[in-house]
Structure formats: C-alpha cells, structure tokens
N, C-alpha and C positions, 0 to 999 in steps of 0.2 A: 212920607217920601217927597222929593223934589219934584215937580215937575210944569214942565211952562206951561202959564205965567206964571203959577204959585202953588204953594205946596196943597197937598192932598195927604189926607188921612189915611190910615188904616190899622185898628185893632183886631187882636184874635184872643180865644181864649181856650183849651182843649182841657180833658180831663178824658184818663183810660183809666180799667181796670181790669185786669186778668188773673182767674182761677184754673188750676190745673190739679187737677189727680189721677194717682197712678194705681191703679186696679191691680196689676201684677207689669212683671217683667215682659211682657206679650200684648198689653192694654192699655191707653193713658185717654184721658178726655181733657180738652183746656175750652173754658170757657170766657171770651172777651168782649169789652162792651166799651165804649166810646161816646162821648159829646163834644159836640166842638162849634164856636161858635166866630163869625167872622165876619168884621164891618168895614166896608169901605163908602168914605166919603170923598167923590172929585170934585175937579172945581165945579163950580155954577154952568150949564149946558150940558153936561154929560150924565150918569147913571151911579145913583148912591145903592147901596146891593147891602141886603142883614141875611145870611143865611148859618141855618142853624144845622145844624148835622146831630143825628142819634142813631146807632149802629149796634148789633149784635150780633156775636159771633160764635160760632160752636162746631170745635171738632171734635172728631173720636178716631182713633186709631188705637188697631190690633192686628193681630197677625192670627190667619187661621189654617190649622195644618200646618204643615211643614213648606207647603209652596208660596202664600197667598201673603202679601204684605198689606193690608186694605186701610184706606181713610176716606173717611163720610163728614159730612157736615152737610151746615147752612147757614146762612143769612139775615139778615131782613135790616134792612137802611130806609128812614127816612129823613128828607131833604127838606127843610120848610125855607123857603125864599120870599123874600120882601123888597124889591126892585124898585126904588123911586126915580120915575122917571123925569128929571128936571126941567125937559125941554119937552115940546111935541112933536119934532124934527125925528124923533129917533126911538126905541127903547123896546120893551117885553108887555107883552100882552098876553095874558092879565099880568098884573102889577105883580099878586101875589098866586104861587101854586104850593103845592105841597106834593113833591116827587116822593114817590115810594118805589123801592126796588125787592124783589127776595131772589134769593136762587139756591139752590142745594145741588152736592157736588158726592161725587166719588170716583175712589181711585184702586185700582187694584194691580198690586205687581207682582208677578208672577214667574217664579223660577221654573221655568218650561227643563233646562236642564243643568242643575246644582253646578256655580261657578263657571257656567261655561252661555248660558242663552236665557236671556229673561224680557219680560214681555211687560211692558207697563201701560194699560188702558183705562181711561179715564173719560169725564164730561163732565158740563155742568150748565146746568137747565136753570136760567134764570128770567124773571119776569118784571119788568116796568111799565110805566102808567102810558110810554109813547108806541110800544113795535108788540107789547105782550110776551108771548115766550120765545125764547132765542136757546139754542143749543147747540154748545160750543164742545163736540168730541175732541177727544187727543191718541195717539196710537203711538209706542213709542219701542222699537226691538235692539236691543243691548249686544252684542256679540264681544265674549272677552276668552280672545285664545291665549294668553299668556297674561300672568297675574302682571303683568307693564305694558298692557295694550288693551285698549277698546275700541268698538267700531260700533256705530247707532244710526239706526236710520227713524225718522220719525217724519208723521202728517198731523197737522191739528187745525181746528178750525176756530176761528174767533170772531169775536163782533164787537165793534164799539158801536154803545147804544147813542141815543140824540140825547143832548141836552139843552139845554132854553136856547142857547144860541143859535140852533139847529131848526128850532120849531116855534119858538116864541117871540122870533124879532125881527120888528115891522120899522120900515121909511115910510112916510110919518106914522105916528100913530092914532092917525084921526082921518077916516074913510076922506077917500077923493076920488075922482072918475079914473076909470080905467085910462083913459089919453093922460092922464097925470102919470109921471115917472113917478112910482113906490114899489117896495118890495112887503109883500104880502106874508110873510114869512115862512115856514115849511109844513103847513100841515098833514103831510104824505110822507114827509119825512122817516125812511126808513134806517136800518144800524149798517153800519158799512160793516163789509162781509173781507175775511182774508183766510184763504187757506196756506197755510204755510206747509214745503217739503224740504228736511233735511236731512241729510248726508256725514258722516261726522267720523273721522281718527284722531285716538289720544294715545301717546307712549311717554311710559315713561322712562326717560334716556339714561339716568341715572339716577343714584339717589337725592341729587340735589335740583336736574333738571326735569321738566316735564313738558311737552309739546302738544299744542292740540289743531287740526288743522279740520273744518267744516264748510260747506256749500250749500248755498239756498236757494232755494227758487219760492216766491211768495207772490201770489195771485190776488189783486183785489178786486171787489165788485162794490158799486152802489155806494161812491166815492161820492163826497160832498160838493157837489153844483150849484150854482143859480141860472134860472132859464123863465126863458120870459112866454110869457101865454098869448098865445096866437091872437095877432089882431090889437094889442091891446100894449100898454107899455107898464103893468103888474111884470114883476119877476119875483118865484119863488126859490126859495132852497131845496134842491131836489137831489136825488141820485143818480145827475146824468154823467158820471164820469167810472172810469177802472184803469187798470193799469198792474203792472207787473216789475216785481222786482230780483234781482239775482247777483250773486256775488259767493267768492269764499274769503272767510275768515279765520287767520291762523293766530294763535297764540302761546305765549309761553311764561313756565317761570322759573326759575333761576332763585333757591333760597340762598343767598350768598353763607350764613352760616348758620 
C-alpha cells in the first residue's frame, strides 16, 4: 500500500477447513479449523507486526423433545504476535506474546407455546490471558400473533476483551522518571462491558413487502481511557469512561420480482 513518504508492505496468507455430519434429521455437528498468517512492514520509525492466528471450532446442534431447539460448542484461538519495534519512541511490550483465548457457548430455544411464544436463552463464558473469564448472557422473547407479524424483545450482555493495544503500548519504550511525559500502557486494563435492550416489530405487508421497525437502548461501562497518575506525568489506559446509546431502527424490503 501507498503511504507517505513511501510505500509499506503488507502480506497475508489463510487456510480453513470445515467438517460437518449429520446424525439424523434432529442432529448435525460441524467442525472448523483455521490458520492464518499476516505481515506488515512500515516505513523505517514505525511498528513491523508477524501475527499468526490458529483457531478451532466445534458445534453441535439438536433438537430435544418437541420444545427445545439446543446448540453447544467451543473454542480455543491462539494468537502468536511478533511486534518489531523500529524506534524506541514508541511500541508493545514485550515484543513478543502468545494470546490464548477459549470460550464455550450454548443456546436453547424454546417454544414456550407452538407458533405463537418462544423463548431463546443463551451465553457464552469465555477466557483470555488479560481479564480471565467473562460472561456474556443473552435473553431473547418472540411474540407471533399472525403468521405476518412478529414482535421480540430482547437483553444481552457483551464484552470486548483488551488487546495489545489496550495493554501493551508504551511512550517510550525505555523506563524514564515519572516527571517525563510517557504512557505506561494498561496494565489494569479491563473488557469494556455493554448491555444491550431491544424492542422490536416485523410485518409482513405483503407478499412482496416486508417492514421491520426496532428500538434500543445500549448501556456501556469501563470504556477505553487514558489517565494520568497523581503527582506524576505516567498516563495509563484505563477504564475511566461509559456512556449510553439509543435510537430506533426501521427497515424494509421490497422483492421487486
């Protein structure tokens, strides 16, 4: 890619593969796996980055009874990063980490009453090397009084975890006194936290149109800050910030033919 004064590199390289069998008409399992690998070189003062990605994946769904539509899995990614830092002005400490994450998930949906009320409850508990375990529930109630109308309300909670940028990067990277401006990077660094609530109507108008119209309200915590340490001119990455968001969303479609 271009970029001033002069160009800068960047290679990638991926390979998937995914297995999937079907048990019976009520059962299926897919199983998927991943490498991928990705170099960027910038110019001279800035941060050349080799990270490697290796990922497994495994679902299973079935259906139990006559009510319960259920899907399980998990996880397990690791990250190997190789950061050269070309200047001392700036960059990630340590050079090199090895990010591991796992989490395992399920979901269970639930026809509380056939074609008319269903209930779909879900989470999924995962763990990496910066916050530990994180648990992100979901809650989700369907309401369909006429096979051309739905109405849902839903809560779920989420987190983005830290990543290097978060917690591994230091102005300079070579100790100086406190009365020195640097930024000491995040070690406290926790996942910024969001519960989301929605509200939601779909009809469909016709056979060709369909309209859907939903409201939200989304709450966040332990939003990404820098703040500086009393006394002293260190500033770290912290979670001194939150904030809230809200809106409704309509949409539609129209198959012309």
């Amino acid at each position: 890619e271009h970029t001033s004064p002069g160009p800068s590199s960047f290679d990638q390289q991926d390979v998937m593969g995914q297995w999937t069998h079907t048990f019976s008409s009520r059962s299926d399992l897919q199983l998927l796996a991943y490498y991928d690998r990705s170099w960027r070189r910038d110019l001279p003062g800035t941060i050349n980055d080799q990270l490697q990605t290796y990922d497994i994946d495994l679902q299973h769904h079935f259906q139990f009874g006559k009510s319960n539509d259920l899907l399980w899995g998990g996880e397990y990614r690791l990250m190997q990063d190789n950061s050269q830092n070309t200047t001392p002005y700036f960059g990630f400490l340590p050079a090199k980490r090895n990010l591991q994450l796992y989490n395992f998930f399920a979901q269970d949906e639930i026809k509380l009453v056939p074609d008319l009320f269903k209930l779909t409850l879900g989470t999924k508990l995962l763990n990496d090397i910066y916050t530990g375990f994180e648990w992100q529930p979901s809650a989700r109630l369907t309401w369909t009084p006429a096979r051309q109308q739905t109405v849902w309300a839903a809560i779920s909670r989420a987190v983005r975890t830290p990543s290097r940028i978060d917690v591994d990067y230091h102005i300079p990277t070579y100790p100086v006194s406190p009365t020195t401006q640097n930024v000491g990077g995040g070690p406290d660094f926790e996942s910024e936290k969001l519960v989301a609530y929605e509200l939601g109507y779909r009809v469909q108008a016709s056979q060709k149109v369909s309209l859907s119209l939903a409201a939200f309200y989304n709450s966040y915590d332990d939003l990404y800050s820098v703040e500086v340490v009393p006394d002293t001119k260190t500033y770290l990455i912290q979670n001194g910030m939150k904030g809230n968001s809200q809106g409704v969303e309509i949409s539609g479609v129209w198959q012309v033919f």
